[in-house]
gemmi code that builds the backbone of each chain (N, CA, C; Angstrom):
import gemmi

chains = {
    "A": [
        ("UNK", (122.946, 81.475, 82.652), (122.077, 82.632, 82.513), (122.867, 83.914, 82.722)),
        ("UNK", (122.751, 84.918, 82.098), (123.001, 86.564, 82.052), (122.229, 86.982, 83.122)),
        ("UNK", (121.707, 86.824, 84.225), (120.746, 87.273, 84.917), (121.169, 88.192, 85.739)),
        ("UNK", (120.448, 89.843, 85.639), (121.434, 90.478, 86.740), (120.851, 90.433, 87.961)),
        ("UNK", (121.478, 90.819, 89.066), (121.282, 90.669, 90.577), (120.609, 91.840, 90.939)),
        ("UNK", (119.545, 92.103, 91.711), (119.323, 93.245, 92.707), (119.463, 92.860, 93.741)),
        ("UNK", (120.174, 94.004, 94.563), (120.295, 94.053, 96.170), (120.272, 95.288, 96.892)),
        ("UNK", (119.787, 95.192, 97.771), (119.239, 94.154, 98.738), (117.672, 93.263, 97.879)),
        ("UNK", (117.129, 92.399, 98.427), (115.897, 91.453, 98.399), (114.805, 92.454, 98.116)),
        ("UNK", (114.605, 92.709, 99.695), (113.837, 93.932, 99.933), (114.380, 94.707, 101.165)),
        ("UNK", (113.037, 96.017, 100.978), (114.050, 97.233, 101.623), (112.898, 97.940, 102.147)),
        ("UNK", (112.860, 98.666, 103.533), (111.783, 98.657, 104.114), (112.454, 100.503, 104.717)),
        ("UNK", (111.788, 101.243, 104.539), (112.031, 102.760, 105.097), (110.789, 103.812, 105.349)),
        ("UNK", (111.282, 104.592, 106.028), (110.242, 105.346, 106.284), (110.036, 106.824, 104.864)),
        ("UNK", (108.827, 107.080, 104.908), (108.445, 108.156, 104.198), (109.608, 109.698, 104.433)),
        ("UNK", (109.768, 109.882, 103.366), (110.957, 111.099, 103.769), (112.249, 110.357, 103.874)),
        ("UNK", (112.702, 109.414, 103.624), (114.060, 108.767, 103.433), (114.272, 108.102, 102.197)),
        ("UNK", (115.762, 108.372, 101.874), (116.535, 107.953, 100.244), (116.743, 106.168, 100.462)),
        ("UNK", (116.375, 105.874, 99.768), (115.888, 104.436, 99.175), (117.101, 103.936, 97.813)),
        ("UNK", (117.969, 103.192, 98.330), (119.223, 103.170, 96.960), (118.632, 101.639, 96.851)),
        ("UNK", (119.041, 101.397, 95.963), (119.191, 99.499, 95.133), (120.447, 99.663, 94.285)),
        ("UNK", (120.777, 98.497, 94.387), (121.653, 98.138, 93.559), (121.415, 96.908, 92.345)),
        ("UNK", (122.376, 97.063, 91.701), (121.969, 95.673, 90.676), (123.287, 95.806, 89.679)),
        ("UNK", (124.023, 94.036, 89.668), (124.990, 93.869, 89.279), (124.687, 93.152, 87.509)),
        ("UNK", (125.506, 92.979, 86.878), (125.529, 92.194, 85.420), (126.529, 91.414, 85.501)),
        ("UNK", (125.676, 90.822, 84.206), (127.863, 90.149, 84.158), (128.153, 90.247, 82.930)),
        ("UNK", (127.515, 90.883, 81.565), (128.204, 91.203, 80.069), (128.352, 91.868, 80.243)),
        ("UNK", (128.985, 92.659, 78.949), (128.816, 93.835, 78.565), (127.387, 94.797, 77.766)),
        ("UNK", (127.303, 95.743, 78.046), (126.091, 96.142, 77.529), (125.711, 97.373, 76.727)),
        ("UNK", (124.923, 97.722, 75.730), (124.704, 99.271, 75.324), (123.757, 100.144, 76.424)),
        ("UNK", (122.876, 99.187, 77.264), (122.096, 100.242, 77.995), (121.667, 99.408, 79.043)),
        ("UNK", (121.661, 99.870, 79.960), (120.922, 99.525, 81.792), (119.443, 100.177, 81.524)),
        ("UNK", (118.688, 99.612, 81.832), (117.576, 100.244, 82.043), (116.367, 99.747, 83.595)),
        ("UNK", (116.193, 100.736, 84.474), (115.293, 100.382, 85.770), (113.636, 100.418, 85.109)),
        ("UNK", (113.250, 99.290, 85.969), (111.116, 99.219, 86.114), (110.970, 99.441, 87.047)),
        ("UNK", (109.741, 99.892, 87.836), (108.926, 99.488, 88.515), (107.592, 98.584, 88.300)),
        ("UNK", (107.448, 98.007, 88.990), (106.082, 96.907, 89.259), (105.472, 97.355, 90.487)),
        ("UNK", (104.202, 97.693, 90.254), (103.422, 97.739, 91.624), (102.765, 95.941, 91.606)),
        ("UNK", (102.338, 95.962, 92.598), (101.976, 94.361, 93.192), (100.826, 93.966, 92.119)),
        ("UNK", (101.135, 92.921, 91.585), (100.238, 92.259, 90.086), (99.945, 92.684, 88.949)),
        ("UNK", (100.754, 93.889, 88.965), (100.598, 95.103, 87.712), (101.867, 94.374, 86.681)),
        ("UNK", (101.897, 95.058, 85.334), (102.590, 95.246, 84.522), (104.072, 95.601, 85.318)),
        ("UNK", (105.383, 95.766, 84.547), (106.437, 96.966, 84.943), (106.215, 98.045, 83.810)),
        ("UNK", (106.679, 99.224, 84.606), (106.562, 100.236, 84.002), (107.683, 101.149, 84.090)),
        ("UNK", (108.285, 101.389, 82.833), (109.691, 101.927, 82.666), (109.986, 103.173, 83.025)),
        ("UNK", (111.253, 103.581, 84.126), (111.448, 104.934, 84.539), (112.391, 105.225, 84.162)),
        ("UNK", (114.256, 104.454, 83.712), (114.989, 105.456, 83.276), (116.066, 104.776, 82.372)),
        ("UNK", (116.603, 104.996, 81.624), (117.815, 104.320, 80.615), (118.474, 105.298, 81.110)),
        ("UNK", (119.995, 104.217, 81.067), (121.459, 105.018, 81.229), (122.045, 103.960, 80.205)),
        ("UNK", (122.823, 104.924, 79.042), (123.401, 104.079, 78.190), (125.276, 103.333, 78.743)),
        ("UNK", (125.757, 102.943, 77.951), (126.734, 102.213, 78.673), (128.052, 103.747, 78.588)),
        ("UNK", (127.680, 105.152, 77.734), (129.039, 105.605, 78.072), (128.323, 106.635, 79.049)),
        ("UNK", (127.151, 106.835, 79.873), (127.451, 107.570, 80.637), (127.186, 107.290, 82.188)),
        ("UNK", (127.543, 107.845, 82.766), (127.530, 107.527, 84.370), (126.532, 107.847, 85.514)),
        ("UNK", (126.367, 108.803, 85.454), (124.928, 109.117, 85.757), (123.803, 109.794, 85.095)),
        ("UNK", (122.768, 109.582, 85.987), (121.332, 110.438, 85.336), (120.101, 110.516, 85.505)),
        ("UNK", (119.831, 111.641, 86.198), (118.844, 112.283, 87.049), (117.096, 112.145, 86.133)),
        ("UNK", (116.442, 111.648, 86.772), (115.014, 111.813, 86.516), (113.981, 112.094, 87.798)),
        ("UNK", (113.514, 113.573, 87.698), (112.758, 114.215, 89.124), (113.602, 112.999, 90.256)),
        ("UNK", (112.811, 112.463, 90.970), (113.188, 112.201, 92.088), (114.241, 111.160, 92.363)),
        ("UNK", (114.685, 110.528, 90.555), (115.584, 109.321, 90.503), (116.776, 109.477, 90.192)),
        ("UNK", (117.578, 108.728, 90.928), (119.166, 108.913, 90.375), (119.597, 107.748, 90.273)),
        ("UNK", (120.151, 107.464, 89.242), (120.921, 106.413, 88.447), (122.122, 106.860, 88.211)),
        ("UNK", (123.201, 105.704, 88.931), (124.545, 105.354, 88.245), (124.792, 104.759, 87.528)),
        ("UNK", (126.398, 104.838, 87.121), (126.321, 103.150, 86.230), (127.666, 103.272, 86.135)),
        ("UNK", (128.383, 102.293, 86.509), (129.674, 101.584, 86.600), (130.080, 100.694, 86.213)),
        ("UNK", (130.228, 100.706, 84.616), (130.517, 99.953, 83.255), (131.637, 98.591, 84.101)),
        ("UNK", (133.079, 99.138, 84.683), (134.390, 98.379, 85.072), (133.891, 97.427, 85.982)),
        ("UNK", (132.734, 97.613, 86.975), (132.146, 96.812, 88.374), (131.031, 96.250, 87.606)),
        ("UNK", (130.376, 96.815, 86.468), (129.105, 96.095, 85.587), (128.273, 95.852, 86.830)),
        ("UNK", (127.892, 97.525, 87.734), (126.623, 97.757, 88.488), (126.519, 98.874, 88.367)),
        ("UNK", (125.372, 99.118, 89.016), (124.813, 100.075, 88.772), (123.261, 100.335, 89.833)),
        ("UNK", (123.783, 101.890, 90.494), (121.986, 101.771, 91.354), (120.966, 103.008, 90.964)),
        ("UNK", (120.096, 102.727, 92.128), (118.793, 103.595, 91.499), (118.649, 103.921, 92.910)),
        ("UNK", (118.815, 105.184, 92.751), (118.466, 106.206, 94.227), (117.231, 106.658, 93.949)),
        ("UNK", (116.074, 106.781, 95.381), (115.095, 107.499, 94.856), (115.337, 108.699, 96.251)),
        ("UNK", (115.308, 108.966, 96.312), (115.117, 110.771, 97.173), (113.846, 110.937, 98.102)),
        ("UNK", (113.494, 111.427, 99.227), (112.410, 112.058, 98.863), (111.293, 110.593, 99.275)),
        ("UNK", (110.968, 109.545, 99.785), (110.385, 108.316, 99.572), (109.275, 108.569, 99.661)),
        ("UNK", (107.698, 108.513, 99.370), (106.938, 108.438, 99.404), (106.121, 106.890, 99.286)),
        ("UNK", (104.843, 107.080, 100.294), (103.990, 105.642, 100.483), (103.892, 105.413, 98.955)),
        ("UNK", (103.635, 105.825, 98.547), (103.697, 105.579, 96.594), (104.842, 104.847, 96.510)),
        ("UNK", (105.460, 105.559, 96.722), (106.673, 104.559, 95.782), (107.041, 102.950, 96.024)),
        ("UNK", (106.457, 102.628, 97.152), (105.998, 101.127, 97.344), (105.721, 100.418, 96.146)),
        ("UNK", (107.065, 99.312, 95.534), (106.683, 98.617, 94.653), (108.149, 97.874, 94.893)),
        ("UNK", (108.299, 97.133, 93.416), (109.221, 95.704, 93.203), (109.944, 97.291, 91.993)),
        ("UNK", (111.323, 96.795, 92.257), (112.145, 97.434, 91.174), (113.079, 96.519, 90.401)),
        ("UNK", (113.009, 97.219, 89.127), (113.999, 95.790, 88.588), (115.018, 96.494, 87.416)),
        ("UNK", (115.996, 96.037, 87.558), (117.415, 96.356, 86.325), (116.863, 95.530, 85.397)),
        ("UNK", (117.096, 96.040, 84.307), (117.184, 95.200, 82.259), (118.555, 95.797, 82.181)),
        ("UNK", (118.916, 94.403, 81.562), (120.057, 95.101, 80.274), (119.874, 94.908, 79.271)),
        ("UNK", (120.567, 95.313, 78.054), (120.257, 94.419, 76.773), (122.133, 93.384, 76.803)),
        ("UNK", (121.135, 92.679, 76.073), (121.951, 91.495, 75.628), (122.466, 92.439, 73.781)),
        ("UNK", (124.252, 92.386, 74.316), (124.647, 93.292, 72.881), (124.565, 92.248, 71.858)),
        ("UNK", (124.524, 92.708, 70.307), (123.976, 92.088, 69.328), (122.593, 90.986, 69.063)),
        ("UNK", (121.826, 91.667, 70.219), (120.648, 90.396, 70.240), (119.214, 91.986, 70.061)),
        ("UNK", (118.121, 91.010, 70.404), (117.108, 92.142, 70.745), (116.686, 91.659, 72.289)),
        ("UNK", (117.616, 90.816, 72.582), (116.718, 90.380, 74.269), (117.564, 91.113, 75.050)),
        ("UNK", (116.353, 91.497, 76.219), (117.094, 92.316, 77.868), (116.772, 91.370, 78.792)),
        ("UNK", (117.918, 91.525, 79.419), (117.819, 89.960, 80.761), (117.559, 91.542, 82.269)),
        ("UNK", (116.753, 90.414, 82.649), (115.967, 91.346, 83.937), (116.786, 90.898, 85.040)),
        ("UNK", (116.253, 91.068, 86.560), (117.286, 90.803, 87.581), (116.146, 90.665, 88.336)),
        ("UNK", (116.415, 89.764, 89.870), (115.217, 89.492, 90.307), (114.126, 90.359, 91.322)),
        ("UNK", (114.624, 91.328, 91.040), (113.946, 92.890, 91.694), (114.322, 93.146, 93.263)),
        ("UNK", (113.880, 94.679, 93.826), (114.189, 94.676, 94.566), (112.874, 94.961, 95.648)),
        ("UNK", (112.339, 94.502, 96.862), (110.827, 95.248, 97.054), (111.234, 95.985, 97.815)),
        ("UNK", (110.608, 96.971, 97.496), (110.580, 98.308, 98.210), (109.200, 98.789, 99.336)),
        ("UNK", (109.232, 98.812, 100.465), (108.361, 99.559, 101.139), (108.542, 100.650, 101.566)),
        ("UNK", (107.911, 102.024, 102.065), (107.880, 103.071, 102.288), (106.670, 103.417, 103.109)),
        ("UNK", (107.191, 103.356, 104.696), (106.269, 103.428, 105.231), (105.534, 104.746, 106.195)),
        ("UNK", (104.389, 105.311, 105.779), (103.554, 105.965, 106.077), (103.992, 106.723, 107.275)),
    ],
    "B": [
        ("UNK", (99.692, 107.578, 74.143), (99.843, 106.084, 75.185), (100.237, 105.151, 74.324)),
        ("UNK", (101.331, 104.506, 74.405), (101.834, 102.950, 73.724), (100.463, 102.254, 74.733)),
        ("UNK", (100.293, 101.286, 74.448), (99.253, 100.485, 74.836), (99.559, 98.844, 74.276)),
        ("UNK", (99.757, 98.052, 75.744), (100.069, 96.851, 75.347), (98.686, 95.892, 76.195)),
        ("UNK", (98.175, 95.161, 75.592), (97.017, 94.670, 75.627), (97.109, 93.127, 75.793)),
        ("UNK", (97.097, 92.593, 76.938), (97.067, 91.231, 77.005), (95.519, 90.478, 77.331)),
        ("UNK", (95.158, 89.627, 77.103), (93.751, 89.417, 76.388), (93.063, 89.071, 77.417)),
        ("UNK", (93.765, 88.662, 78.759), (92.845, 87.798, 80.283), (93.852, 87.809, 81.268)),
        ("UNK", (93.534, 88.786, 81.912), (94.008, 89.139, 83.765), (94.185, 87.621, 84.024)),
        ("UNK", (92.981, 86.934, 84.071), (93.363, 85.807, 84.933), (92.633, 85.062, 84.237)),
        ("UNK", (93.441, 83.490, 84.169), (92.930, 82.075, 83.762), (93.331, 81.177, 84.631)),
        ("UNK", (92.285, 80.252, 84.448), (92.265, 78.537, 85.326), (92.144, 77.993, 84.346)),
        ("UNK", (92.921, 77.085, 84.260), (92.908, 75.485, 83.240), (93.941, 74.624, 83.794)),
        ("UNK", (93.005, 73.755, 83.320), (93.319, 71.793, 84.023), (94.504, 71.601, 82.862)),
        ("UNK", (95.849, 70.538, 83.722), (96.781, 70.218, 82.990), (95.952, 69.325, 81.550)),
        ("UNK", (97.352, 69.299, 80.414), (96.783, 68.729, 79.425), (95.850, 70.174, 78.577)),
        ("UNK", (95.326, 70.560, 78.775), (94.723, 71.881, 78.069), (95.725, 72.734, 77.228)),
        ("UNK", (95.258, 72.596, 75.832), (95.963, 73.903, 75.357), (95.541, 75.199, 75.496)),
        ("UNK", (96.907, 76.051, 75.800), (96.157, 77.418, 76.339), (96.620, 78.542, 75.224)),
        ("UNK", (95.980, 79.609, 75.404), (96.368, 80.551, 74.065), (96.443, 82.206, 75.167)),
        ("UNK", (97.946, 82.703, 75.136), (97.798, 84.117, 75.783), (97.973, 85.042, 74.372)),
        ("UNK", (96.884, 85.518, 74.834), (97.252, 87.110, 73.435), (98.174, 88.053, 73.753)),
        ("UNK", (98.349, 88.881, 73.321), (99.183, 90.183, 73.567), (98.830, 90.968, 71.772)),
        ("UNK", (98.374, 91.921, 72.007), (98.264, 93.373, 71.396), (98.835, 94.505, 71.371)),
        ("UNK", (99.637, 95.249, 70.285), (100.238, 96.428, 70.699), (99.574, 97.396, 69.923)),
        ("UNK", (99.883, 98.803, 69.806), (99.537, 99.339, 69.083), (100.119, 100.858, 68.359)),
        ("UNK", (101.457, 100.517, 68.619), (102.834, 101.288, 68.897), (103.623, 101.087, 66.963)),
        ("UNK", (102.879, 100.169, 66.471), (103.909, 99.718, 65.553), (105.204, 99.320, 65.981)),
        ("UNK", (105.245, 98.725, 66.761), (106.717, 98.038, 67.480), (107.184, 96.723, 66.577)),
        ("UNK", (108.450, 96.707, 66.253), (108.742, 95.916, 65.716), (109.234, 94.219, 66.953)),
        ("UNK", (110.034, 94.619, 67.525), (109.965, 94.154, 68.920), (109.156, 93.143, 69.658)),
        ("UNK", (108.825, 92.364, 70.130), (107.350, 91.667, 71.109), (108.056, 90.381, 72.036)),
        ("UNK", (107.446, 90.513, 72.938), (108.512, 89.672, 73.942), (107.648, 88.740, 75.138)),
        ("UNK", (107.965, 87.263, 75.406), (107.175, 87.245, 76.308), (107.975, 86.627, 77.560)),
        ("UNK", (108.003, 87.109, 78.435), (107.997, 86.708, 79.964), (107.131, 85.923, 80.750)),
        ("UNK", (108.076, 85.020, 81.992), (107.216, 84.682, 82.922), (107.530, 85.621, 83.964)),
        ("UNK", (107.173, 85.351, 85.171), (107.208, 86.359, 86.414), (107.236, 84.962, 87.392)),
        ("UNK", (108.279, 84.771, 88.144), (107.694, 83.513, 89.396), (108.754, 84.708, 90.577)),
        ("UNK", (107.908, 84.155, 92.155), (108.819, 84.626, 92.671), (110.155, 84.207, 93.320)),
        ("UNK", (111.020, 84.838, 93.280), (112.578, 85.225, 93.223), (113.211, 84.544, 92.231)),
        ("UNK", (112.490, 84.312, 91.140), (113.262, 84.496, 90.000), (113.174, 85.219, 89.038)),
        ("UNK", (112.641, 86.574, 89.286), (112.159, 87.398, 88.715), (111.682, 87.187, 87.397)),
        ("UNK", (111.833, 88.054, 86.109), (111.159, 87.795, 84.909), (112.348, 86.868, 83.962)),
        ("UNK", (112.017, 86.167, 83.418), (112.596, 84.765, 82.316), (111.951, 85.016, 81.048)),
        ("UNK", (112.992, 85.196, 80.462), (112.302, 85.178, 78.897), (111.996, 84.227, 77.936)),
        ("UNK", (110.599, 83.698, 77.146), (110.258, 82.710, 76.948), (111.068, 82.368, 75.400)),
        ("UNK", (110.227, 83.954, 74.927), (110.382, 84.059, 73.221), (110.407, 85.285, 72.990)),
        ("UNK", (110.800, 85.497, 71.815), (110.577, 86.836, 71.105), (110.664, 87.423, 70.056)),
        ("UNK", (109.838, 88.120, 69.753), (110.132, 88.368, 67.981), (110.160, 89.953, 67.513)),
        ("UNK", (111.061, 89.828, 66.271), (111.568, 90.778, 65.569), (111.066, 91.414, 64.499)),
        ("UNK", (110.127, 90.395, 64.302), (109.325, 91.120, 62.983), (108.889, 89.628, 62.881)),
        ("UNK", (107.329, 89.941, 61.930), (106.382, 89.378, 61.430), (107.126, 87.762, 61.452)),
        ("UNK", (105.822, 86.896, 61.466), (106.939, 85.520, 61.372), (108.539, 85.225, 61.570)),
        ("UNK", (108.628, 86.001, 62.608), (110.330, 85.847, 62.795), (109.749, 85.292, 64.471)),
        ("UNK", (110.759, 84.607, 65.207), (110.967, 84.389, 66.310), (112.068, 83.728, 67.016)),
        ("UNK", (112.386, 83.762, 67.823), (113.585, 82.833, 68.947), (113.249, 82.783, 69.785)),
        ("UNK", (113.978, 81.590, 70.696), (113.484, 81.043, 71.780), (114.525, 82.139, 72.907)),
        ("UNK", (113.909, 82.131, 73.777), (114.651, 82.832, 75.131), (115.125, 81.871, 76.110)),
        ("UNK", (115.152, 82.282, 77.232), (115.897, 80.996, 77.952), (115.232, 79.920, 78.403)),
        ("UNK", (113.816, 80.459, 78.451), (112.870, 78.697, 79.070), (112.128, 78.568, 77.721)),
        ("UNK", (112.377, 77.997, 76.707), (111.011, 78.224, 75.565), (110.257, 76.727, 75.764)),
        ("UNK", (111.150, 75.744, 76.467), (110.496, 74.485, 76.769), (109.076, 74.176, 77.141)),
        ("UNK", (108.201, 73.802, 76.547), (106.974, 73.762, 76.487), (105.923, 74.752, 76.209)),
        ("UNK", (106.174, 75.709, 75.263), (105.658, 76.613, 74.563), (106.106, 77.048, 73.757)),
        ("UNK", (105.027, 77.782, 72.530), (105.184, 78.178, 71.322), (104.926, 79.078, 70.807)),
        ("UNK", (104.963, 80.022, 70.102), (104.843, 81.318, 69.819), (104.223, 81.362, 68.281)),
        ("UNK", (103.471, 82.141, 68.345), (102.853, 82.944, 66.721), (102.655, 84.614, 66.449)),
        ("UNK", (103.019, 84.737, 65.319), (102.972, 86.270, 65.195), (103.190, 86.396, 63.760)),
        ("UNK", (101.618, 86.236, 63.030), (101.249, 86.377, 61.926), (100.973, 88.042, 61.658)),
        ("UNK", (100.916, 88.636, 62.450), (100.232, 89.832, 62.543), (101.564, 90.893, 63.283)),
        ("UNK", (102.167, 92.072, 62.701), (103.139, 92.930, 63.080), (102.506, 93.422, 65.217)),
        ("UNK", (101.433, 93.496, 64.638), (100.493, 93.942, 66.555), (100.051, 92.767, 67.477)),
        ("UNK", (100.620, 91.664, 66.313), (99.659, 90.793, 67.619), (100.759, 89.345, 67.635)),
        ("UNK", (100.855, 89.718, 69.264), (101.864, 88.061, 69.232), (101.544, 87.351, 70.164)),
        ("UNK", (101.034, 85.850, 70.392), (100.563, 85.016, 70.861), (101.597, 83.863, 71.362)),
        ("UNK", (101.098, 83.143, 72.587), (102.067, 82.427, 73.649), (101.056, 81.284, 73.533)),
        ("UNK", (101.749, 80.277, 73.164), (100.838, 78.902, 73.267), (101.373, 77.788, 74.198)),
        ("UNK", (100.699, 76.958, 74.935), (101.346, 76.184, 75.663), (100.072, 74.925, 75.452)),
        ("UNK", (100.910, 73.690, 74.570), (100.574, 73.538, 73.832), (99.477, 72.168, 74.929)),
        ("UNK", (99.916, 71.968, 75.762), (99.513, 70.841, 76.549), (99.846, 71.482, 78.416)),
        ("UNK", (99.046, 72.240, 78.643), (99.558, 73.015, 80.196), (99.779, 71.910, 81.354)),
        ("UNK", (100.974, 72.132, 82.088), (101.129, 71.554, 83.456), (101.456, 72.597, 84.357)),
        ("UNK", (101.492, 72.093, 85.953), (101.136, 72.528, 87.266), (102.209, 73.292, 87.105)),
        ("UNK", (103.465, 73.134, 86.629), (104.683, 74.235, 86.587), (104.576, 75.453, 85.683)),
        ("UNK", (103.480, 75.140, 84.831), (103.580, 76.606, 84.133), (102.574, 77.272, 84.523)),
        ("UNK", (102.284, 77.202, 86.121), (101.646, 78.060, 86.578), (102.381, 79.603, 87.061)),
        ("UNK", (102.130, 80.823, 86.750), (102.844, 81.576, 86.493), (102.106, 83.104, 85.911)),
        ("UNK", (103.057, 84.281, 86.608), (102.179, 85.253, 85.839), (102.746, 85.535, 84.572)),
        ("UNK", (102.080, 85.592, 83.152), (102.738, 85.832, 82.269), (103.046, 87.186, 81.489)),
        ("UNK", (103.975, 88.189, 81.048), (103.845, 89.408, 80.839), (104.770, 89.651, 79.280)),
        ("UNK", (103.818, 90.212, 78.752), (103.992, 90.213, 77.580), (104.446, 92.014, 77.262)),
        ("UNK", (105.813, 92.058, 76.271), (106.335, 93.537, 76.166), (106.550, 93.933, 74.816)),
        ("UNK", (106.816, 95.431, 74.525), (107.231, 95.616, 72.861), (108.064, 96.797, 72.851)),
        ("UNK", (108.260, 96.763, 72.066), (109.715, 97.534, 71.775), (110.190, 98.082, 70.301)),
        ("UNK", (110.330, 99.514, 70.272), (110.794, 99.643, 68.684), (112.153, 99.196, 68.522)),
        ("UNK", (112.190, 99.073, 67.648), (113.285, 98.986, 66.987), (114.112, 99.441, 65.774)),
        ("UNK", (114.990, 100.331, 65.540), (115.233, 101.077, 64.244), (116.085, 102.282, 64.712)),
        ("UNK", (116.548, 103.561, 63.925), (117.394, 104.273, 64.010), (116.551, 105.550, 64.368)),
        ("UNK", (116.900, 106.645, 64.996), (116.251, 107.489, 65.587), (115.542, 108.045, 66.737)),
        ("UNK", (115.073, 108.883, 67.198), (114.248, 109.468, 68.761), (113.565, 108.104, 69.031)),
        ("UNK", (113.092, 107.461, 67.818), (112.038, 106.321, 68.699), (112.646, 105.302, 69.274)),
        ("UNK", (113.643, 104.810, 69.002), (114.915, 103.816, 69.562), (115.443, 104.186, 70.922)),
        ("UNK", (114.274, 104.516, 71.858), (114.816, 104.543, 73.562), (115.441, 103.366, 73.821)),
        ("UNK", (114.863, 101.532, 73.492), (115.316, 100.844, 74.075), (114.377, 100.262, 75.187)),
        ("UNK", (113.526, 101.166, 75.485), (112.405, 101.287, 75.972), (111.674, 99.996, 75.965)),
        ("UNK", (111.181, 99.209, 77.234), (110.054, 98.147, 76.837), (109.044, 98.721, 77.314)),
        ("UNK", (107.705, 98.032, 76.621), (106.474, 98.797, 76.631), (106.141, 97.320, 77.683)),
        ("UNK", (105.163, 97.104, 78.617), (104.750, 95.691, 79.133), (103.264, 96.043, 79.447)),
        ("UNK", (102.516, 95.019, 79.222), (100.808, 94.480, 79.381), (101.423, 94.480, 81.043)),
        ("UNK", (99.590, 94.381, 81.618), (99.016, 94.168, 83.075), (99.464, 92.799, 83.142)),
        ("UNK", (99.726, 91.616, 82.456), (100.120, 90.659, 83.005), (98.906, 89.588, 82.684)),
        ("UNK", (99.205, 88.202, 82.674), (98.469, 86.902, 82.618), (98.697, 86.234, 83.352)),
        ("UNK", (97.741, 86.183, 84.533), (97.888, 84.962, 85.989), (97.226, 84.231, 85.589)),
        ("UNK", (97.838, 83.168, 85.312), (97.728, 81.379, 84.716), (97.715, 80.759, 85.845)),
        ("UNK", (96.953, 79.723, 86.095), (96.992, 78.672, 87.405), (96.448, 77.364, 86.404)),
        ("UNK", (97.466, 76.576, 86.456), (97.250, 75.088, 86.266), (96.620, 74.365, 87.077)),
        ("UNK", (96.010, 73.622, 86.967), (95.328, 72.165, 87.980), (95.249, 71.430, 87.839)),
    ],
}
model = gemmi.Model(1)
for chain_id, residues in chains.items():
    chain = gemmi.Chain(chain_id)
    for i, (resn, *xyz) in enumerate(residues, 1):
        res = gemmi.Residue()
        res.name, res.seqid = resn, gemmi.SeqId(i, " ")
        for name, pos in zip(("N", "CA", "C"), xyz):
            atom = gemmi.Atom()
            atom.name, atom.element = name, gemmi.Element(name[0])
            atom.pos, atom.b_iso = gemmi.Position(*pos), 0.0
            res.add_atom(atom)
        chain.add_residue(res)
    model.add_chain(chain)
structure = gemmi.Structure()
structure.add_model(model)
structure.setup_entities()
């Protein structure tokens, strides 16, 4: 399996503190892309970073990406009880149409 | 709103049952994809298709089958259900083609909690 890794498991912080994940691959790829999942919901897509650039800011999210280590994390800033959910890396699989997911990361943010 | 439409939050059916998950888009996505969800193995891809009567298997396609007669509508069949394909199932879409609409982007449904018995 292509399956990428998130780490830590889960991740437990208080409201008003930066919240990083990580998540490793093992191809090569045209684009990383992060979800969120709230608990029994759908995922719902927050940011693409393609494979030539390195970082990239969305309001409260920051994404790296480190093509040579094939990881890459997702900073969130700022934590809010909201932001309590499961996060997860896609990549795409190059020359295919499939993205292999990773097994998320849970996030709490506590009040 | 892309809008991805999966047909039943939640089902119960006894092993041996054939089961039928819908999924609806309405994006014109060429794209359609289906996932399981178990936990800590995050999402597994079953099948997926590229256009109309096109499909491939993903990494578990073992004991299910796919249809997609229709560009909006692609369907997950399991053709005889057991206690292991109990599971939430989540169905996604995606354009595909040259231009602004080519984010790469997956669109994903609320999900199908399947329980075998």
């Amino acid at each position: 399996s292509q399956q990428g890794e998130e780490d830590p498991q889960a991740l437990s912080i208080q409201e008003g503190e930066n919240a990083t994940m990580n998540c490793s691959y093992k191809t090569s790829i045209n684009n990383l892309q992060w979800y969120r999942q709230n608990s029994g919901r759908g995922l719902v897509h927050l940011i693409l970073i393609r494979s030539n650039e390195r970082e990239k800011h969305s309001g409260r999210l920051r994404v790296t990406l480190d093509t040579s280590k094939k990881s890459s994390s997702l900073l969130i800033t700022a934590s809010r009880a909201a932001d309590t959910a499961s996060y997860f890396c896609a990549t795409d699989v190059q020359g295919t149409y499939k993205y292999i997911f990773g097994t998320g990361t849970r996030l709490k943010v506590l009040a | 709103d892309v809008k991805v439409t999966q047909s039943s939050r939640y089902l119960v059916k006894r092993t041996g049952e054939k089961v039928f998950l819908e999924c609806v888009q309405d994006m014109d996505h060429e794209n359609m994809f289906w996932y399981r969800q178990d936990p800590g193995l995050g999402l597994r891809l079953i099948y997926f298709s590229y256009d109309v009567k096109m499909k491939e298997k993903g990494d578990i396609p073992e004991g299910y089958s796919v249809s997609r007669e229709k560009k909006e509508r692609f369907s997950l069949i399991l053709e005889s259900a057991s206690t292991n394909q109990t599971s939430m199932y989540l169905c996604a879409s995606s354009f595909w083609g040259r231009g602004a609409r080519n984010t790469g982007e997956l669109f994903f449904g609320e999900g199908s909690r399947l329980t075998v018995l």
